[in-house]
Structures are given as structure tokens and as C-alpha cells.
C-alpha positions in Angstrom: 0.0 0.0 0.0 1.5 3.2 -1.2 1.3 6.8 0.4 1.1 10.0 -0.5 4.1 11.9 1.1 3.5 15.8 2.1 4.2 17.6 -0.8 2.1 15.2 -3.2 -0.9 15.8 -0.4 -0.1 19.8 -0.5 -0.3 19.3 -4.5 -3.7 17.3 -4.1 -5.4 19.5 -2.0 -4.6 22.7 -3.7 -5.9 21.3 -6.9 -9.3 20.4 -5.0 -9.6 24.4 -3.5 -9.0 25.7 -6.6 -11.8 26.8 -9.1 -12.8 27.5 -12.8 -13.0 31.1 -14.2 -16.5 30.8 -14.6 -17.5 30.1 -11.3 -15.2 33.2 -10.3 -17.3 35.0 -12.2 -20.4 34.0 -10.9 -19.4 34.7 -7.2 -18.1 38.4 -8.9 -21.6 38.8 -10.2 -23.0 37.1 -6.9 -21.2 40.0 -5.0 -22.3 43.0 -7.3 -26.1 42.0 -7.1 -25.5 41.4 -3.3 -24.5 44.7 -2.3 -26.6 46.9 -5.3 -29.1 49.1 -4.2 -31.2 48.7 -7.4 -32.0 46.8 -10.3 -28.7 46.4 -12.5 -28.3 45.4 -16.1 -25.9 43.1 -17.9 -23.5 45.6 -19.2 -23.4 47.4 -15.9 -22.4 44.1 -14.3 -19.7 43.7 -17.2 -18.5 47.3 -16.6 -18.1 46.9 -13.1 -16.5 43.5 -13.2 -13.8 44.5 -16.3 -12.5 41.9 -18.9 -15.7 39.8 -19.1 -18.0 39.7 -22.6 -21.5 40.1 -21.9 -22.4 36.4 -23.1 -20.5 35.5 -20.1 -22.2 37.6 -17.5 -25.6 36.2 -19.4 -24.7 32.7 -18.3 -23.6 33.2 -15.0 -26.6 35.0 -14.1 -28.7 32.1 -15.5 -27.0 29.7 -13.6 -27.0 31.9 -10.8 -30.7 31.5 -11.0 -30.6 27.8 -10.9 -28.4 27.6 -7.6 -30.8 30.0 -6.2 -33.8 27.5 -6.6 -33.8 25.6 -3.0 -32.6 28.9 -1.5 -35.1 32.0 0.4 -33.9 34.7 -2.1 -34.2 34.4 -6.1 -32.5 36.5 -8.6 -35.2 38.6 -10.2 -35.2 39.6 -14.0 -37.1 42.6 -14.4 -37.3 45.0 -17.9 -34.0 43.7 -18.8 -32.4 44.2 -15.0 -31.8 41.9 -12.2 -32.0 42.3 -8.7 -31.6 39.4 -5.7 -35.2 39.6 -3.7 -36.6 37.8 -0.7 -39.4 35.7 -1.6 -42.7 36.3 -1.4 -43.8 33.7 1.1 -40.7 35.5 3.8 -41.6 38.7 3.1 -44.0 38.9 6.6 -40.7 37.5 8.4 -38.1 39.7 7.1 -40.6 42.3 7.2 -40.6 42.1 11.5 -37.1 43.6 11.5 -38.2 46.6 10.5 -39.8 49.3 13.2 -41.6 51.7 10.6 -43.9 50.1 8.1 -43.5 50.4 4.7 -46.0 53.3 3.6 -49.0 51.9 0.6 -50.2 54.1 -2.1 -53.9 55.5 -1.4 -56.4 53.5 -3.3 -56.5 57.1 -5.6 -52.9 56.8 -6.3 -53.2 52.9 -7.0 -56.8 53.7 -9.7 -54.2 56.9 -11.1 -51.4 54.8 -11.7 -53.1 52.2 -12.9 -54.7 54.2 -15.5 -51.1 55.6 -16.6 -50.0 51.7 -16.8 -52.8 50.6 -19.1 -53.0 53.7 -21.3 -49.6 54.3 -21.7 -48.5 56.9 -23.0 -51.4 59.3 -21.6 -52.0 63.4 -21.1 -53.2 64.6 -17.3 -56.7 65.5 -19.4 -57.0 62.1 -20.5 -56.4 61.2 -16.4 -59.2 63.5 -15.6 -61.3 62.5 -18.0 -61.1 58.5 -17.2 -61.3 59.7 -13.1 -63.8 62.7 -13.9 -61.8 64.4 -10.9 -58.7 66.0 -11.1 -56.0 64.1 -10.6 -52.6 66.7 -10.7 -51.4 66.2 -7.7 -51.6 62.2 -7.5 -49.4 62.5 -10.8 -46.7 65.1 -9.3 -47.1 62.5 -6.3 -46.3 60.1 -8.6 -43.5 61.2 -10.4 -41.9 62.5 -7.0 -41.5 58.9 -6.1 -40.3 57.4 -9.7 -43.5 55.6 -10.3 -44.7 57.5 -13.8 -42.6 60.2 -15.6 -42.8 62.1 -18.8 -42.7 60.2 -22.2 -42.6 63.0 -24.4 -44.9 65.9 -25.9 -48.3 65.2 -27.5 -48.0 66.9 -31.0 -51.7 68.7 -30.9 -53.2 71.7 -30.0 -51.4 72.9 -26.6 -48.5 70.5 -26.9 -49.6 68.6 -23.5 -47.3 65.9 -21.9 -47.9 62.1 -22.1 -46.9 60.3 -19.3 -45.8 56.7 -18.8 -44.4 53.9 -15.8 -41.0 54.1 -15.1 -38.4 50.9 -14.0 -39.0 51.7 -10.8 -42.9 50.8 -11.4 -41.8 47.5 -13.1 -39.5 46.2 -9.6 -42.1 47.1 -7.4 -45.0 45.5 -8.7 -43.1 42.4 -9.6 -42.8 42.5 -13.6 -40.7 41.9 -16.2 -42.2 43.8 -18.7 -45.6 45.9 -19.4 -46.8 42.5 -21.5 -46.9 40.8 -17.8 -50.3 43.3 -16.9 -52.9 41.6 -15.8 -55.5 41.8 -18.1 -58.5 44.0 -17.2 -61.1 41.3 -17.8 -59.4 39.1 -14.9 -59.7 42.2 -12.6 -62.7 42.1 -10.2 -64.8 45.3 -10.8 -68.2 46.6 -9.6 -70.7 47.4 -12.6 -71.1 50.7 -12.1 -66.9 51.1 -12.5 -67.1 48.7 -15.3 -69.7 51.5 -16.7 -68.4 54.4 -16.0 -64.7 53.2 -17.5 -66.4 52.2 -20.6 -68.2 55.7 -20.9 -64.5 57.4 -19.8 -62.7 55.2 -22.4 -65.5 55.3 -25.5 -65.3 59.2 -24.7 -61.2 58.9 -25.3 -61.9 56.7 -28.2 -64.1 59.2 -29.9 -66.8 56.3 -29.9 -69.5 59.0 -27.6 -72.1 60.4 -29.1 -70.8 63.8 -28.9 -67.7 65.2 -29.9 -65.0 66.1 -26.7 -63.9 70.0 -27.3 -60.7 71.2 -26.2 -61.4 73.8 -23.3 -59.0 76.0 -21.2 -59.0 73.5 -18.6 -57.3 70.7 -21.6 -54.5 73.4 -22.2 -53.3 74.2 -18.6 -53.1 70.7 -16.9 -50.3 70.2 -19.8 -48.3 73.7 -18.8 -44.6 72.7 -17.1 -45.3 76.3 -15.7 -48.5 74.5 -14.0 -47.2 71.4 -13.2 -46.9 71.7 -9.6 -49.9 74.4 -8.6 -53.1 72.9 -11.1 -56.5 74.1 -10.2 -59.8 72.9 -12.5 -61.5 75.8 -13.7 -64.6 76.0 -12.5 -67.9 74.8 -15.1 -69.2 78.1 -15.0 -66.7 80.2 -15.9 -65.5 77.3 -18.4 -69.1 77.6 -19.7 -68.4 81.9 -19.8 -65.2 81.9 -21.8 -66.9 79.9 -24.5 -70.2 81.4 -25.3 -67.8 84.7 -25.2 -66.4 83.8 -28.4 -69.4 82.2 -29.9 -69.9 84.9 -33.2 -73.1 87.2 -32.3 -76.6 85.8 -34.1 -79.4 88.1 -35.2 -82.8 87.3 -35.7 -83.4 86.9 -39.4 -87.3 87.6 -39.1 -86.2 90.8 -37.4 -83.2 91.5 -40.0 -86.2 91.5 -42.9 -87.8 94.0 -41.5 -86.9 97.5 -42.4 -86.8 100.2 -39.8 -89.8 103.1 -40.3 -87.8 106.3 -41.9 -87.8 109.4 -40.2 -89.7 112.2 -41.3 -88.2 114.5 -43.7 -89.2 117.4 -41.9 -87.1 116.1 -38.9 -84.0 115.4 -40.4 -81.6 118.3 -39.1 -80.1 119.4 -42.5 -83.4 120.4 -42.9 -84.7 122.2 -39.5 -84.3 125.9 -39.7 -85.2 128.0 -36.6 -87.8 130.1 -36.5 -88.1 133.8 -35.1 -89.7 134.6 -32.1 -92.5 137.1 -32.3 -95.2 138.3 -30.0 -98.0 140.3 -30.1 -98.4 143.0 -27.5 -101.4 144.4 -28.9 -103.2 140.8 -28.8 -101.9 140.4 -25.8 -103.9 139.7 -22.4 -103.6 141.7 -19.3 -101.6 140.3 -16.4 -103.5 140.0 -13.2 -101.8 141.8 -10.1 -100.5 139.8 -7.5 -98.5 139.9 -4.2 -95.4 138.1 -5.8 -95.8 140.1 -9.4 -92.5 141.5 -9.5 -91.3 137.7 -10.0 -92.6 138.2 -13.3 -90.7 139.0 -16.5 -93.3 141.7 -17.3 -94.5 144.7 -15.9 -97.6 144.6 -14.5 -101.0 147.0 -15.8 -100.6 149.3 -12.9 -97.0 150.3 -13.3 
């Protein structure tokens, strides 16, 4: 029976500690996702790691995924990114080392956003007009905590913003892309919100009977100068600055009928003054009496 003398075992075991490149890379990847705050793609990893191609990072993240199978955490694929998350069924245990709870969205920001998500890319007005309330300040909300942000200008009459979900939107919610939405048939819905969406989407549509006007109130919620302090207009005044610029109507029955003429003898080219004459002689006597020297003419016994 033969044995291995110290250096052979030295040689043996440092062959056995030893690894392969790639699964130096994977714990280099491991490490990076471990300690990143956010979401990271491929070709940050690669940037961060150096001399790597991006095929490479590809397959250690897969198989990165496989290990993390049996484990508590996952590696998460989301919009192209990946993050390592707790799963779902620890999240009430991990959730216990935390004093302050983590704040929800009000069920207005959760109906806002989720009109933004489905309707993508979508002006404020077309907001209101699905909510029939104005919704500004949910959006600036919003947008304050990278949930929506601005997709680019409409190219109509006031140039108003369109909106649309962010990354951010993606992670938290738990997709990879916008094609993982639920769709809104599976959603649960009382009939009248069934209804009135219907009536607030046929209206966007142009499928309503009558035809949605632009008003001042469409051409503000768009202004960046408005952006943070929005107020609706009110219905009257709305209702005051439009029949203000509605073109004057005049009765046609009335139009046909031409005004009487004025008499000829009336017409002041034509008025000459006359002299004023009296006739003393003709004249009647002027009764005395005690305020008589009021009068313009002397009395009879003067």
C-alpha cells in the first residue's frame, strides 16, 4: 500500500480548493447584485467586473438562478435588469425587522397609476377625464417617487405631456415587462366602475355620441409652468369663456324688417329755426298779485 508523502498531499489538495474562471465569475456577479441598491443590467455588471464579454455575465446569471432554486432569495429579472429579492412567502418574516412600516399608495394613487399603466403613453386631461376628478397632484405625487414620468410631448393643440411607468414601477409591482399586466377582464370590478370606465374610455376613443372639445382646462393641466400648482376651472366660468367667443346671431325675421324712416321734416339738415315774435297788442292783461315782481313783465298798474 503506497502513500502520498506531504508535498504530493499539498499538491492534491490545492488542486481540490481551486476553481474554474466561470464560477469566479459568478461569485463576482454574486457579490455585485448582493450589495446593489437597485436593479442592475448586464452591461453594468460587465463594466463593473472589467475583462468579461456580456455572453459570459448572461450565463452566469442564469445559472445563478438555478443555484438560487432551494434557497429564500431568487435572482429577479425585471425590464432587462436583475436584482436578488426575498421571496414572497418570507416577506411577513423579514418584514418584522423593520420598526416603521413600509407606507401603501392611497387607493387614488393605485386607480391613477393604474390608468397611466394601461393607457400608456397618456396626457393629465386624458387622467381626468377616465377619473372625472382632477388628478394633478396624484401625478406630481407620482412622479416624485419614480413611479410615472414624462414620455414625451403630444403633438396637438397645446402640446400637453404624455406620461408613462417608469423601471422603478416594473420592480415594485413584480414584472418583467408591461406585457406581464394583468389583463382588465381578470380584474374584479363593480358594474357601475365597469360602466363608467367604458363611458370614460369610449369618450377617449371618440366612440361618444358627442364630440369632446378642447377647453382651457385641456390646455393648462399640460403647462410645465402649471405642473406643480393645477386648479380645475370651474364649469361656470369654463361655460363663460366659450359662449364669449361664440360669433353674435341676429334674428333673421327681425333682419327682414326695415326700420320706419324718419320724417323729412325732422332730419336736421333740414330744421331751420324760427323767429320769435309776440303780439303785444293781442296780448292779455296780467293780473296783479303779491309776488308780481317775480314776473318778467310789468304789471298793468305800473
Amino acid at each position: 500500500m503506497e502513500f502520498l508523502n506531504d508535498e504530493e498531499v499539498s499538491r492534491t489538495l490545492e488542486g481540490a480548493s481551486s476553481i474554474s474562471p466561470f464560477e469566479e465569475l459568478k461569485k463576482q456577479v454574486e457579490a455585485i447584485l448582493f450589495a446593489a441598491e437597485h436593479a442592475m443590467e448586464v452591461s453594468e455588471i460587465r463594466n463593473i467586473i472589467g475583462e468579461v464579454s456580456l455572453s459570459d455575465v448572461r450565463l452566469a446569471l442564469r445559472d445563478l438562478m438555478a443555484d438560487y432554486a432551494p434557497r429564500a432569495f431568487f435572482l429577479f429579472e425585471c425590464g432587462g435588469k436583475y436584482q436578488l429579492r426575498t421571496r414572497p412567502e418570507y416577506s411577513e418574516l423579514v418584514r418584522k425587522q423593520f420598526a416603521s412600516k413600509p407606507r401603501s399608495l392611497s387607493k387614488s394613487a393605485l386607480e391613477t397609476l393604474a390608468i397611466v399603466a394601461y393607457r400608456q403613453p397618456v396626457t393629465r386631461s386624458e387622467v381626468n377625464t377616465i377619473r372625472q376628478v382632477d388628478s394633478s397632484s396624484i401625478m406630481t405625487a407620482l412622479k416624485e417617487k419614480d413611479l410615472i414620468a414624462v414620455a414625451g410631448i403630444r403633438k396637438e393643440v397645446g402640446s400637453p405631456m404624455e406620461y408613462k411607468t417608469t423601471q422603478r414601477f416594473l420592480e415594485i409591482f413584480g414584472l418583467k415587462t408591461l406585457a406581464d399586466l394583468p389583463t382588465l377582464r381578470s380584474l374584479q370590478m363593480k358594474p357601475e366602475d365597469q360602466q363608467q370606465m367604458a363611458q370614460a374610455l369610449a369618450t377617449l376613443n371618440g366612440e361618444a355620441e358627442e364630440e369632446v372639445e378642447l377647453t382651457a382646462q385641456d390646455l393648462s393641466f399640460d403647462d410645465p409652468v402649471l405642473l406643480e400648482n393645477e386648479s380645475e376651472l370651474p364649469a361656470d366660468e369654463t361655460e363663460l369663456a366659450a359662449t364669449e367667443l361664440e360669433p353674435a346671431t341676429v334674428d333673421q325675421e327681425a333682419a327682414d324688417i326695415d326700420p320706419e324712416p324718419a320724417p323729412a321734416d325732422l332730419e336736421p339738415a333740414t330744421l331751420e329755426p324760427e323767429p320769435f315774435t309776440m303780439d303785444l297788442a293781442e296780448s292779455q292783461p296780467v293780473e296783479s298779485s303779491p309776488r308780481s315782481e317775480d314776473l318778467p313783465f310789468p304789471s298793468n298798474g305800473d
